[in-house]
C-alpha positions as CSV (number, residue, x, y, z in Angstrom):
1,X,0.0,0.0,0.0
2,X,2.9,2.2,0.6
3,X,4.1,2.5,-2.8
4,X,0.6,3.2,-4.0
5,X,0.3,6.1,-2.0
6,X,3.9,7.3,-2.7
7,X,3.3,7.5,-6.2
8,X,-0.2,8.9,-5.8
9,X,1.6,11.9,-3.9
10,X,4.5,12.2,-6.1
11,X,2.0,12.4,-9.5
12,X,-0.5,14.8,-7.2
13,X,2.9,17.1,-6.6
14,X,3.9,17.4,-10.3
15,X,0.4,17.9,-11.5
16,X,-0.3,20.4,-9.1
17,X,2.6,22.4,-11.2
18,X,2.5,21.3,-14.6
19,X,-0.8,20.0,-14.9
20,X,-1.6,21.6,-18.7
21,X,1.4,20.3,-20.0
22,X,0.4,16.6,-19.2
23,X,-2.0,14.9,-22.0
24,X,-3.2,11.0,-22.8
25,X,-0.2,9.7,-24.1
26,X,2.3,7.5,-22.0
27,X,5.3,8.2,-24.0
28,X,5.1,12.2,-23.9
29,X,4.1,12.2,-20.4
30,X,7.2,10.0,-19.3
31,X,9.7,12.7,-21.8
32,X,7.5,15.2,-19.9
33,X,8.1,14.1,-16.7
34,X,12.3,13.9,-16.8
35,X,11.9,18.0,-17.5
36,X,9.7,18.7,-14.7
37,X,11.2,16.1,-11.9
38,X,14.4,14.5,-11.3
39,X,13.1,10.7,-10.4
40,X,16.5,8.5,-11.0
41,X,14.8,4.9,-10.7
42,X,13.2,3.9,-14.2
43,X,10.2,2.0,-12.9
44,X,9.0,4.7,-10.6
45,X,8.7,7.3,-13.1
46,X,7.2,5.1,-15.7
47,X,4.6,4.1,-12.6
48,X,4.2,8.2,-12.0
49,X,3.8,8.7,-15.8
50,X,1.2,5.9,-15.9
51,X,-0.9,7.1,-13.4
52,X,-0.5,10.8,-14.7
53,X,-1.8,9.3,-17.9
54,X,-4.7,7.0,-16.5
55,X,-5.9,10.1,-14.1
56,X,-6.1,12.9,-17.2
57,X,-7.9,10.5,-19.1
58,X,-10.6,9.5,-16.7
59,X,-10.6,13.3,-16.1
60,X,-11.2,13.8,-19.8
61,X,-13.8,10.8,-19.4
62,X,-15.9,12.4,-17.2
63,X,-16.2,16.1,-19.0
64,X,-17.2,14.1,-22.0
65,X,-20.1,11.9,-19.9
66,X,-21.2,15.2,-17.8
67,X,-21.7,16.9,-21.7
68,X,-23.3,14.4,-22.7
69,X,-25.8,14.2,-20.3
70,X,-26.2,17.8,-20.2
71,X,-27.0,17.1,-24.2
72,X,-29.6,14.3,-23.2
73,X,-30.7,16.3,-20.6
74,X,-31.8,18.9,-23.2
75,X,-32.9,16.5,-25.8
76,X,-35.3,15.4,-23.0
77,X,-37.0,18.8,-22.3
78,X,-38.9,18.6,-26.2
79,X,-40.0,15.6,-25.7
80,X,-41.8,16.0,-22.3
81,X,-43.9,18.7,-23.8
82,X,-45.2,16.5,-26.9
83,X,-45.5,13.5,-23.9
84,X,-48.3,16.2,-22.1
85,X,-50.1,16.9,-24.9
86,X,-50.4,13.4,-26.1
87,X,-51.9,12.2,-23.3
88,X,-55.3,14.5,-23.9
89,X,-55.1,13.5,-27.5
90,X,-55.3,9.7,-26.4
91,X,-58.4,10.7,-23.7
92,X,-59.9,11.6,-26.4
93,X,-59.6,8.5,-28.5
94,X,-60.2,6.1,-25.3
95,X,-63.6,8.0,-24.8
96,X,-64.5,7.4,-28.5
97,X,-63.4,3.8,-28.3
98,X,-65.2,3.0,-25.2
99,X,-69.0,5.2,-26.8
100,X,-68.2,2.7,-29.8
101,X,-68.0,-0.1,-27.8
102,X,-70.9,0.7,-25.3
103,X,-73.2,0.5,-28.9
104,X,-71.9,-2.7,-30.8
105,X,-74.7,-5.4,-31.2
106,X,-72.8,-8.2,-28.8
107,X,-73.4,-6.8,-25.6
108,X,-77.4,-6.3,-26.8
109,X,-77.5,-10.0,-27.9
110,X,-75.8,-11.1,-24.1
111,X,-78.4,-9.1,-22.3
112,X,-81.9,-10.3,-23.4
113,X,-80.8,-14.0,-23.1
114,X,-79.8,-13.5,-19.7
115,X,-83.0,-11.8,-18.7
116,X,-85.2,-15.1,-20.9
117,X,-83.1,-17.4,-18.7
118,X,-84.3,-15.3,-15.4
119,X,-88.4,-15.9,-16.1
């Protein structure tokens, strides 16, 4: 756990400074790194450069996902108005369906059999 930390703090350090300079590529953030630190073991800096480079692009991850529900959320305000006035328009169609339904011929045919069978 300690070396975890150790290069967490260490990456923190030089992208508190230099944090613009740093992008998504491991290479140019490792040449980028022996300019703006002096780290003289191989495998630490590539570890520093690596973790530089994972943290800027799940940085860059989330700006995309927060614009692109921003985006959605807009695309979502349109439709909510057509939902609300869609709703009267199928009121309006239930109530013909059900006057339609309340006249076919079936439900006349059920009834007077059902009122023979009662005398």
């Amino acid at each position: 756990m300690g070396r975890v930390d150790r290069i967490k703090r260490l990456s923190y350090e030089v992208l508190n400074e230099h944090k613009s300079k740093f992008n998504e590529n491991f290479s140019d953030n490792k040449k980028l790194l022996d300019k703006v630190a002096i780290i003289r073991s191989k495998g630490l800096k590539n570890e520093i450069a690596g973790y530089i480079t994972k943290f800027i692009k799940n940085e860059k991850r989330e700006e995309e996902m927060k614009l692109s529900q921003a985006a959605a959320a807009q695309e979502e305000e349109t439709p909510t108005q057509e939902i609300i006035e869609k709703p009267e328009q199928a009121a309006e169609s239930e109530e013909t369906v059900i006057e339609i339904g309340a006249d076919t011929p079936e439900t006349e045919e059920q009834s007077p059999p059902a009122e023979e069978k009662t005398e």
